[in-house]
C-alpha atoms as an extended CHARMM CRD file, in Angstrom:
* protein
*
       199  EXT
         1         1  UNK       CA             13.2230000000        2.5820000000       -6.9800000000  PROA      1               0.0000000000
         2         2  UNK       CA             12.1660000000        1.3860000000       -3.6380000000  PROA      2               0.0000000000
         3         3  UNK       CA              9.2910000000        3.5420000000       -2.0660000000  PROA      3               0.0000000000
         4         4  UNK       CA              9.7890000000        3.8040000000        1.8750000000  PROA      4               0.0000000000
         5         5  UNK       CA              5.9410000000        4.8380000000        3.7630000000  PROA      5               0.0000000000
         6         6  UNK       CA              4.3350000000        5.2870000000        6.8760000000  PROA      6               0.0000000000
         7         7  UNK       CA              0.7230000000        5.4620000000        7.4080000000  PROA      7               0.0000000000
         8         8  UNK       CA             -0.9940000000        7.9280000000        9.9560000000  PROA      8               0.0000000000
         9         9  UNK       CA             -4.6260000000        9.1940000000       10.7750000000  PROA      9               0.0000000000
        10        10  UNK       CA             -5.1780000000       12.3290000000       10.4420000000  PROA      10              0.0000000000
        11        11  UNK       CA             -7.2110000000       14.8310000000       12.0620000000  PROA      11              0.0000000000
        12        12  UNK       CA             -7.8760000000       18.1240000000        9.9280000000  PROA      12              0.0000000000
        13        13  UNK       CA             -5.4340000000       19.7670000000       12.0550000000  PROA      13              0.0000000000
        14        14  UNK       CA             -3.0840000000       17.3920000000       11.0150000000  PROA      14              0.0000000000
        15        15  UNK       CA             -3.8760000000       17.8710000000        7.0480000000  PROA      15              0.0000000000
        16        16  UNK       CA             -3.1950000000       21.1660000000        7.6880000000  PROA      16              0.0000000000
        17        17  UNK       CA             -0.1720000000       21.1970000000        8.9240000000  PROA      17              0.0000000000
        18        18  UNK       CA              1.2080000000       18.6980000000        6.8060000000  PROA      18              0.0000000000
        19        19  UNK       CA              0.1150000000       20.6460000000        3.6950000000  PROA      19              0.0000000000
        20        20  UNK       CA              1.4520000000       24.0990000000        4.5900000000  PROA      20              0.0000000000
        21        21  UNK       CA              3.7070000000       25.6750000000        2.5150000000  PROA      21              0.0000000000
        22        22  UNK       CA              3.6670000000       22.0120000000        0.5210000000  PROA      22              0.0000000000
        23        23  UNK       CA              3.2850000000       21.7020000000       -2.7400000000  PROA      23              0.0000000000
        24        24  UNK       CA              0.0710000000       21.0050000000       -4.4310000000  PROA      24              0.0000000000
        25        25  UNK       CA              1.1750000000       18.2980000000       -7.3260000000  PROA      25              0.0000000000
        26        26  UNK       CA             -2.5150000000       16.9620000000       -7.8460000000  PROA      26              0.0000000000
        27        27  UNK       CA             -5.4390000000       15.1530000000       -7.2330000000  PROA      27              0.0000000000
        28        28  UNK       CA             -6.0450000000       11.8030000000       -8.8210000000  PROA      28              0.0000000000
        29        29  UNK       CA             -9.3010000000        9.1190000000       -8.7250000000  PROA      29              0.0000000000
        30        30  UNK       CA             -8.4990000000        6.0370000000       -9.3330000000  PROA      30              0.0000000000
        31        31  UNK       CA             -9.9390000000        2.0150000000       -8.9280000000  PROA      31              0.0000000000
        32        32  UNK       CA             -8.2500000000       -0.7080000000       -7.4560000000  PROA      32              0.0000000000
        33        33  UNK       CA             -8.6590000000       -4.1700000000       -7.6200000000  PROA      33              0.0000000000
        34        34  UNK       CA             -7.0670000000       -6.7440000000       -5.4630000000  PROA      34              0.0000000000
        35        35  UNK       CA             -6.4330000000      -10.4610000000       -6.8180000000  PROA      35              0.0000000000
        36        36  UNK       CA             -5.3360000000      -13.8170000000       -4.9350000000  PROA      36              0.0000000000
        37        37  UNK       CA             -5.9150000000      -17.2670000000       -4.9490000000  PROA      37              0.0000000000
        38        38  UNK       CA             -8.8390000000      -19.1070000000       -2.2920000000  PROA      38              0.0000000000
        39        39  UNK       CA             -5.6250000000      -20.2180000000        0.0190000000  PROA      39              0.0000000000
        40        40  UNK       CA             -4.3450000000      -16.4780000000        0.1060000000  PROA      40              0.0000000000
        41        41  UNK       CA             -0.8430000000      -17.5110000000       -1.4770000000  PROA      41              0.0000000000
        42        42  UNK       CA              0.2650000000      -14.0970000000       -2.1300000000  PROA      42              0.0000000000
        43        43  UNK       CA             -1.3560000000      -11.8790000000        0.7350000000  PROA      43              0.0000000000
        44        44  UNK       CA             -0.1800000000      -14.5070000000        3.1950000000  PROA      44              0.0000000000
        45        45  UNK       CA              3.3320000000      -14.0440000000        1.9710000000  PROA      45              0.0000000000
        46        46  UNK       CA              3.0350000000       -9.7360000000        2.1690000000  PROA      46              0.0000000000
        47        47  UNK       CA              2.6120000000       -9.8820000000       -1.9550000000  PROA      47              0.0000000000
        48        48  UNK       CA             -0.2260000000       -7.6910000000       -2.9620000000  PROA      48              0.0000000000
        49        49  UNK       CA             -1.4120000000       -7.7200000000       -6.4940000000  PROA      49              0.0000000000
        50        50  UNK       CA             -3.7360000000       -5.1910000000       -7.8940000000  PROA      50              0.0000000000
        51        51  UNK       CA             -5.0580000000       -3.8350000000      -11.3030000000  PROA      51              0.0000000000
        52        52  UNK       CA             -5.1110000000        0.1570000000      -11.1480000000  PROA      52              0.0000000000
        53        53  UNK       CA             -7.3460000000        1.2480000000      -13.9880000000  PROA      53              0.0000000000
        54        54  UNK       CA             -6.5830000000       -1.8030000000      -15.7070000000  PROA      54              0.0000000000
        55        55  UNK       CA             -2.5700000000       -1.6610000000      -15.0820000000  PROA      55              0.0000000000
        56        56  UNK       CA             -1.4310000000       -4.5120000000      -13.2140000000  PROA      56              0.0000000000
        57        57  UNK       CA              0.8000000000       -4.0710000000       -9.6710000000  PROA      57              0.0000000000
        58        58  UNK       CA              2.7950000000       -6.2510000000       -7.8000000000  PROA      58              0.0000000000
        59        59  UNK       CA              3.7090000000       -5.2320000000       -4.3040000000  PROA      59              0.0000000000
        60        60  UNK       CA              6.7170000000       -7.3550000000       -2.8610000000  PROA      60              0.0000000000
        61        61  UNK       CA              7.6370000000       -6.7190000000        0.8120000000  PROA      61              0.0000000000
        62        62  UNK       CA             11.5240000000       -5.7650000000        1.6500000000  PROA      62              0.0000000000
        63        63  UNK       CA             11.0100000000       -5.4280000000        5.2650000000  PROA      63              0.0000000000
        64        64  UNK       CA             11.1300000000       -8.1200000000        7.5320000000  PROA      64              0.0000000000
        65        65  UNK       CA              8.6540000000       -8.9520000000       10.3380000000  PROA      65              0.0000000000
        66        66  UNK       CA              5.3540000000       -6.9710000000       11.5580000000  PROA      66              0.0000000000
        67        67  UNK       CA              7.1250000000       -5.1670000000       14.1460000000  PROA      67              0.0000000000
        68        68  UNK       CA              8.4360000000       -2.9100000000       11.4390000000  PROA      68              0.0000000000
        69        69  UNK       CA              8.4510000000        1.4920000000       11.8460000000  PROA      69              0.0000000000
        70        70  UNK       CA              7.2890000000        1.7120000000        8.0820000000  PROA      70              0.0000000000
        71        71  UNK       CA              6.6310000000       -0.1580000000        5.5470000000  PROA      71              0.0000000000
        72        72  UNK       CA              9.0070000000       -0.6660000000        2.2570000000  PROA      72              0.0000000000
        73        73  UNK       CA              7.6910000000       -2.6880000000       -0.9470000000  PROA      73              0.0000000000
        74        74  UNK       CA              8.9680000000       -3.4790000000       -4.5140000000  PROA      74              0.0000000000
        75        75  UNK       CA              6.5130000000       -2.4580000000       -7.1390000000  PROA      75              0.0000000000
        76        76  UNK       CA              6.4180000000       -4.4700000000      -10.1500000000  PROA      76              0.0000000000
        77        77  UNK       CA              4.9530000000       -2.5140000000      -13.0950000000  PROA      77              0.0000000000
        78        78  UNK       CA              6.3680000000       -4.6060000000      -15.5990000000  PROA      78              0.0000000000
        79        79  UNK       CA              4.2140000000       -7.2040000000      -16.7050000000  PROA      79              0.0000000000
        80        80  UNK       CA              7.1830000000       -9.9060000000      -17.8390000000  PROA      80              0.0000000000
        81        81  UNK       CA              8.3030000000       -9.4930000000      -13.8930000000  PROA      81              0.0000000000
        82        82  UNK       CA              5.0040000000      -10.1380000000      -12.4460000000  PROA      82              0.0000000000
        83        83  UNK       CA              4.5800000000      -13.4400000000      -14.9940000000  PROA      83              0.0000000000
        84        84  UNK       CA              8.1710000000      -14.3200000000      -13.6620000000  PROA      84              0.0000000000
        85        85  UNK       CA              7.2140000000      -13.7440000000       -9.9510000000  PROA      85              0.0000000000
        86        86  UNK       CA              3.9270000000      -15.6790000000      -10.5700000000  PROA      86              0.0000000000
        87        87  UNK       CA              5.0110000000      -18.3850000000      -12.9690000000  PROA      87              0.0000000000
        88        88  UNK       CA              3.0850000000      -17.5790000000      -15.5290000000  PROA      88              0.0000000000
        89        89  UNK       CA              3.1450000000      -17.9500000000      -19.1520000000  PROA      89              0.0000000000
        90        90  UNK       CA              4.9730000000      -15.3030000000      -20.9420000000  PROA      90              0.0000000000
        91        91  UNK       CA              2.3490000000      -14.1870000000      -23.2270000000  PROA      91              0.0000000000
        92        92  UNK       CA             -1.2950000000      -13.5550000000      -23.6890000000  PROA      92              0.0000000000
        93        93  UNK       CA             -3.5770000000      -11.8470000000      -22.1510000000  PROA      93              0.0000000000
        94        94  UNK       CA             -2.8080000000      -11.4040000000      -17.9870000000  PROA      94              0.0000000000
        95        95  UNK       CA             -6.1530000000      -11.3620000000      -16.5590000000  PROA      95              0.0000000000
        96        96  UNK       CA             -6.7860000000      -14.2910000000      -18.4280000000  PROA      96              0.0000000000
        97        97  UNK       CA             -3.8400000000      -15.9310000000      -17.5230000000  PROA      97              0.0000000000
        98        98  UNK       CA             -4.1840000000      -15.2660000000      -13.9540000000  PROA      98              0.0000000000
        99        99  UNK       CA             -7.8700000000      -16.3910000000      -13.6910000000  PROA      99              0.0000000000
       100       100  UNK       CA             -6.3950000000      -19.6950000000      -15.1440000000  PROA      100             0.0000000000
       101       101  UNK       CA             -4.3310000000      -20.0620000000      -12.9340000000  PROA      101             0.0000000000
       102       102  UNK       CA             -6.6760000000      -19.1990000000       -9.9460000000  PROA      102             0.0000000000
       103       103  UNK       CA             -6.1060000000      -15.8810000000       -8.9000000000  PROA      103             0.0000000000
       104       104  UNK       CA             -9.5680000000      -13.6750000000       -8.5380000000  PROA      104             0.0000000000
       105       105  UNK       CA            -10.9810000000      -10.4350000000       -6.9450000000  PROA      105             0.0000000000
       106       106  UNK       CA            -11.4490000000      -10.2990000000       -3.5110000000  PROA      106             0.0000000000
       107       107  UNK       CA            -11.4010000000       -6.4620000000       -2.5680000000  PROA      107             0.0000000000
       108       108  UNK       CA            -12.5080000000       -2.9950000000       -4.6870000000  PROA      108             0.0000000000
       109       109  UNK       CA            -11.4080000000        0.2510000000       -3.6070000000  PROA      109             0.0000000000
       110       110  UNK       CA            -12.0430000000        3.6950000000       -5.1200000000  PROA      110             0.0000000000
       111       111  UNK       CA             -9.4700000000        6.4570000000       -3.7210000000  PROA      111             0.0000000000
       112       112  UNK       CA             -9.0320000000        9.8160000000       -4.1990000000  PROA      112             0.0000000000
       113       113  UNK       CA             -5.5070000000       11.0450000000       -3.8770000000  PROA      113             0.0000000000
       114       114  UNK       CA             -4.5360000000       14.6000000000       -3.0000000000  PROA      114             0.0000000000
       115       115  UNK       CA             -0.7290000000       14.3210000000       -3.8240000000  PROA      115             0.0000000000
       116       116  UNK       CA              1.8790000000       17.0030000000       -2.2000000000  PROA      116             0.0000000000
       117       117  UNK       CA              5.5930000000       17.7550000000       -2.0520000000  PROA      117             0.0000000000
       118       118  UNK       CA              6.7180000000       19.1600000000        1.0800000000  PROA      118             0.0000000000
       119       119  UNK       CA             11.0570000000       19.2490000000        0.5390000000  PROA      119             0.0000000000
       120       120  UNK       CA             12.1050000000       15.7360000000        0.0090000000  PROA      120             0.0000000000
       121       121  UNK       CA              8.9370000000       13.8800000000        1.1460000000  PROA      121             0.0000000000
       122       122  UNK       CA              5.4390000000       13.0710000000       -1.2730000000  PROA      122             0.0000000000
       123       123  UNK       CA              2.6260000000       13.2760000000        0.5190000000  PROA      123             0.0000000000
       124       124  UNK       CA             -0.4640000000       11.3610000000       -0.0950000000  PROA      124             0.0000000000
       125       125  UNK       CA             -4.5610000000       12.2450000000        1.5440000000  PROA      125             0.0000000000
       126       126  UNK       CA             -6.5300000000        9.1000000000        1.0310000000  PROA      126             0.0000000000
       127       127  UNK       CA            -10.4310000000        8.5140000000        0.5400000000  PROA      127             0.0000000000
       128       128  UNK       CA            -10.9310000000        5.1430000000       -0.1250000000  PROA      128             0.0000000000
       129       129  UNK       CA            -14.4500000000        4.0350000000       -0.8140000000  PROA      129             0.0000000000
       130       130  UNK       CA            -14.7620000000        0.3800000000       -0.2500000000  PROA      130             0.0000000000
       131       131  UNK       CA            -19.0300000000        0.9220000000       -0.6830000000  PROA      131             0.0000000000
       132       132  UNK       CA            -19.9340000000       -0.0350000000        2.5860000000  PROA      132             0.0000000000
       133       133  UNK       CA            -17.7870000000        2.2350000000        4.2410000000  PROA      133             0.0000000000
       134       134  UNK       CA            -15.0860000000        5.0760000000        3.6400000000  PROA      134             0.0000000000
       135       135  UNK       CA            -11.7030000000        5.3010000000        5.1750000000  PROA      135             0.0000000000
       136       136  UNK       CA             -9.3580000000        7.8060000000        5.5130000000  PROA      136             0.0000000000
       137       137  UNK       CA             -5.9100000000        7.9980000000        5.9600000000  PROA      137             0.0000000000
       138       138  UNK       CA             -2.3910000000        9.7870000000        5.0620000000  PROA      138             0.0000000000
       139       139  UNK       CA              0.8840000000        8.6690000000        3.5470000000  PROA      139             0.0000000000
       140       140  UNK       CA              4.1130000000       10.0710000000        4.0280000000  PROA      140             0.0000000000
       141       141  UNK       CA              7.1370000000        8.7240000000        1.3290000000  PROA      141             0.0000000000
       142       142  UNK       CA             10.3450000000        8.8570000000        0.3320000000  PROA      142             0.0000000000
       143       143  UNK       CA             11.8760000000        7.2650000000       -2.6230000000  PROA      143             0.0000000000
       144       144  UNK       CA             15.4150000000        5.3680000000       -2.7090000000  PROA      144             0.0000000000
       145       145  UNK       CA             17.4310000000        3.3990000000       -4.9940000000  PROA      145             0.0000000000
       146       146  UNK       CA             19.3420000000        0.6500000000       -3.1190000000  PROA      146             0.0000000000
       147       147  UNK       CA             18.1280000000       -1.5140000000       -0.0500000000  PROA      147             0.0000000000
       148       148  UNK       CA             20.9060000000        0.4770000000        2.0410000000  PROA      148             0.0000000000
       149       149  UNK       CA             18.9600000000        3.6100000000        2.1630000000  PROA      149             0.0000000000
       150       150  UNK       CA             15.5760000000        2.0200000000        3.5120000000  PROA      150             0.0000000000
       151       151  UNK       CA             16.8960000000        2.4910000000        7.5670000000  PROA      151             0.0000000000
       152       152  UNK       CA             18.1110000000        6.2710000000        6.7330000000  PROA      152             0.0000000000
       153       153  UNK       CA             14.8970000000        6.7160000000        5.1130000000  PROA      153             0.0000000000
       154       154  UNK       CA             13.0010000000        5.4890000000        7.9030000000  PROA      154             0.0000000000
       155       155  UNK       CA             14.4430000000        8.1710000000        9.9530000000  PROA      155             0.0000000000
       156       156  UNK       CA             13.8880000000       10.7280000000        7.9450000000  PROA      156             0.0000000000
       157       157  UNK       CA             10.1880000000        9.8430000000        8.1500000000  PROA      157             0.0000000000
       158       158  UNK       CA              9.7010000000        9.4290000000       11.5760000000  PROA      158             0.0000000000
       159       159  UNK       CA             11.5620000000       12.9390000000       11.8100000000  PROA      159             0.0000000000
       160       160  UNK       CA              9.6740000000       14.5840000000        9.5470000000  PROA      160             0.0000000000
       161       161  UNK       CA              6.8400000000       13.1020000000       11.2320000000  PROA      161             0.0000000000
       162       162  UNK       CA              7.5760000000       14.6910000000       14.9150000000  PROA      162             0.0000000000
       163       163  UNK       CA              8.1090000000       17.8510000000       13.3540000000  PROA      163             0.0000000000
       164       164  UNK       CA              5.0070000000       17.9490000000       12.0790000000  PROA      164             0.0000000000
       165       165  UNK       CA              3.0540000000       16.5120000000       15.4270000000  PROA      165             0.0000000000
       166       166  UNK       CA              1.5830000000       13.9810000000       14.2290000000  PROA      166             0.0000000000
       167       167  UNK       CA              0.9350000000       10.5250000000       16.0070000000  PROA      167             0.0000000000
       168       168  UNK       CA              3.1060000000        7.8370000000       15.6240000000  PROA      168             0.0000000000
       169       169  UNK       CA              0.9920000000        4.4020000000       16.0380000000  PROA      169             0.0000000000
       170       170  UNK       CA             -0.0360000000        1.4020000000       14.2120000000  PROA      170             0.0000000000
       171       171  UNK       CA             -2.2810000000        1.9830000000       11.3700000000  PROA      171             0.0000000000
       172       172  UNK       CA             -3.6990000000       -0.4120000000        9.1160000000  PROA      172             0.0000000000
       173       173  UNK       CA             -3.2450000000        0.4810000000        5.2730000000  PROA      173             0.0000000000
       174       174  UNK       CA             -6.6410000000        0.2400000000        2.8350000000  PROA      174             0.0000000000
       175       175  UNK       CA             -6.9270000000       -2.9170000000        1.7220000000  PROA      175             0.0000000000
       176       176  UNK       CA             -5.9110000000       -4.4540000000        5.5170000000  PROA      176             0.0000000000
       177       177  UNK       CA             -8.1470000000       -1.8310000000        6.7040000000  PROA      177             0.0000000000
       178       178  UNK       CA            -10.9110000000       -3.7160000000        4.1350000000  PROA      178             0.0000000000
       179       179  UNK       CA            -10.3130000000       -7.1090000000        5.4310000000  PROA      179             0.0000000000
       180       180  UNK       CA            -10.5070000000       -6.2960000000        8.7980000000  PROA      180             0.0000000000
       181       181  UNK       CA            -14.0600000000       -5.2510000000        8.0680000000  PROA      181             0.0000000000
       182       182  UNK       CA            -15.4040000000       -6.7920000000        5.4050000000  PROA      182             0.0000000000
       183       183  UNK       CA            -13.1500000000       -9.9120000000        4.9290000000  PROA      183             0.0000000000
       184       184  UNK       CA            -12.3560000000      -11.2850000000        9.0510000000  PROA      184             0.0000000000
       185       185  UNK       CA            -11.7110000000      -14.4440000000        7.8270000000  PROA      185             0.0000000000
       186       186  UNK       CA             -8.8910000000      -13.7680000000        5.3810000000  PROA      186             0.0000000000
       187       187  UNK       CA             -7.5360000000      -10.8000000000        7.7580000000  PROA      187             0.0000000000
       188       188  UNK       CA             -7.2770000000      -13.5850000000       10.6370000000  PROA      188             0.0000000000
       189       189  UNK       CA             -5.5930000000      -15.9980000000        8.1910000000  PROA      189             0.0000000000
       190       190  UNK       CA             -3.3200000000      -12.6030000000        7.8130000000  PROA      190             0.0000000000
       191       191  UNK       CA             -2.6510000000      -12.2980000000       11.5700000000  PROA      191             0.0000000000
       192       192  UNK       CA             -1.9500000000      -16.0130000000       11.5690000000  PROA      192             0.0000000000
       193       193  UNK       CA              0.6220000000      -16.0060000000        9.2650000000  PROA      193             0.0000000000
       194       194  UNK       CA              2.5530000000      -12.9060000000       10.7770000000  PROA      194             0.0000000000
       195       195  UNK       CA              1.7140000000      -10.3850000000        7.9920000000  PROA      195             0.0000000000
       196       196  UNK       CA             -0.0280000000       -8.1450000000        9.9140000000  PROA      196             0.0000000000
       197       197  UNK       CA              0.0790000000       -7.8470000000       13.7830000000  PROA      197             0.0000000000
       198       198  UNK       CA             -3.8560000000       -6.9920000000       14.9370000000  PROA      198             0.0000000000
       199       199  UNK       CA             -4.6380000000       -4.0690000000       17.0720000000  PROA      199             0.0000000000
C-alpha cells in the first residue's frame, strides 16, 4: 500500500470541522526515533528511518521534486527490506547492526494521535513533543495500491480539503519541523540538496 498525505495547520475551527460527523477510530501515544549517518545519507535522499516503540520504519519517497501538492512515501515495515535497502547484514540484531554501520539518533518525538475516518479519508491530529517545544499539526490520507492512483488521490485530497475550508499552503511535517528548529544545520544541508524547499 502506498499512503498519499497532505499536511495542514489547523485552527480549532478547523479540527472541528474536519471531525464532524467523522469517525472517532482512536487515540494513540507513541515515541519516535529518527536515525542517519553524520553525512545525512538517507534524509538527504527523502529516506527517513525511524524506530516507533522499538519497530523499525523506513520511509522511501515516490514523488518527485519539492514542488510536490502532497507527499507519497513507501513504508518499509519489514525488517529483511530495510537490511536490503540499507545493505545490511541479514541477521542479528538491527540496532546493532545499524550503529555498526554508522547510523545514530538525531531527533525524538513524542506524538499523540487522534485518528478519524471521515468517508474514504483517515484523519490524523498531531501533538508532537520534541521537549523544547510542541508542534501541532493535521494529516489528511488516503491509501492506494499501485503508483497510478497517487495523482487521482491527490485530487481527492485537495478536494476534500476545499470542502472542508481549510488552507492549502506549505507546511513542514514533524521531524522537518524539528530540524528547522533545533537542527539548522542539517535542515540547510536539507534545503541544499532539494528535499525540502524552505519557507
Amino acid at each position: 500500500m502506498i499512503e498519499v498525505e497532505k499536511k495542514f495547520i489547523l485552527n480549532e475551527q478547523d479540527k472541528e470541522r474536519l471531525t464532524k460527523d467523522a469517525e472517532f477510530l482512536n487515540e494513540r501515544v507513541f515515541t519516535d526515533i529518527y536515525y542517519d549517518t553524520e553525512i545525512f545519507s538517507l534524509t538527504a535522499n527523502d529516506k527517513w528511518l525511524r524506530s516507533r516503540e522499538g519497530r523499525f520504519e523506513l520511509k522511501l519517497p515516490l514523488h518527485e521534486g519539492i514542488d510536490r501538492l502532497a507527499d507519497q512515501y513507501d513504508e518499509l515495515e519489514d525488517e529483511r527490506k530495510i537490511r536490503g535497502v540499507l545493505n545490511l547484514p541479514p541477521n542479528g540484531n538491527l540496532a546493532d547492526d545499524l550503529a555498526k554501520a554508522g547510523y545514530s539518533p538525531f531527533g525524538t518525538g513524542k506524538t499523540t494521535r487522534r485518528k478519524y475516518k471521515k468517508g474514504p479519508f483517515i484523519i490524523d491530529l498531531d501533538v508532537v513533543d520534541f521537549q523544547d517545544f510542541t508542534y501541532e499539526l493535521g494529516e489528511i490520507e488516503l491509501m492506494v495500491n499501485e503508483k497510478t492512483e497517487i495523482e487521482k488521490a491527490i485530487e481527492k485530497i485537495m478536494a476534500f480539503a476545499k470542502t472542508q475550508n481549510l488552507t492549502i499552503a506549505p507546511v513542514r511535517g514533524k521531524i522537518m519541523e524539528y530540524l528547522k528548529r533545533a537542527r539548522p544545520g542539517h535542515y540547510q544541508a536539507l534545503v541544499r540538496a532539494g528535499v525540502v524547499k524552505d519557507f
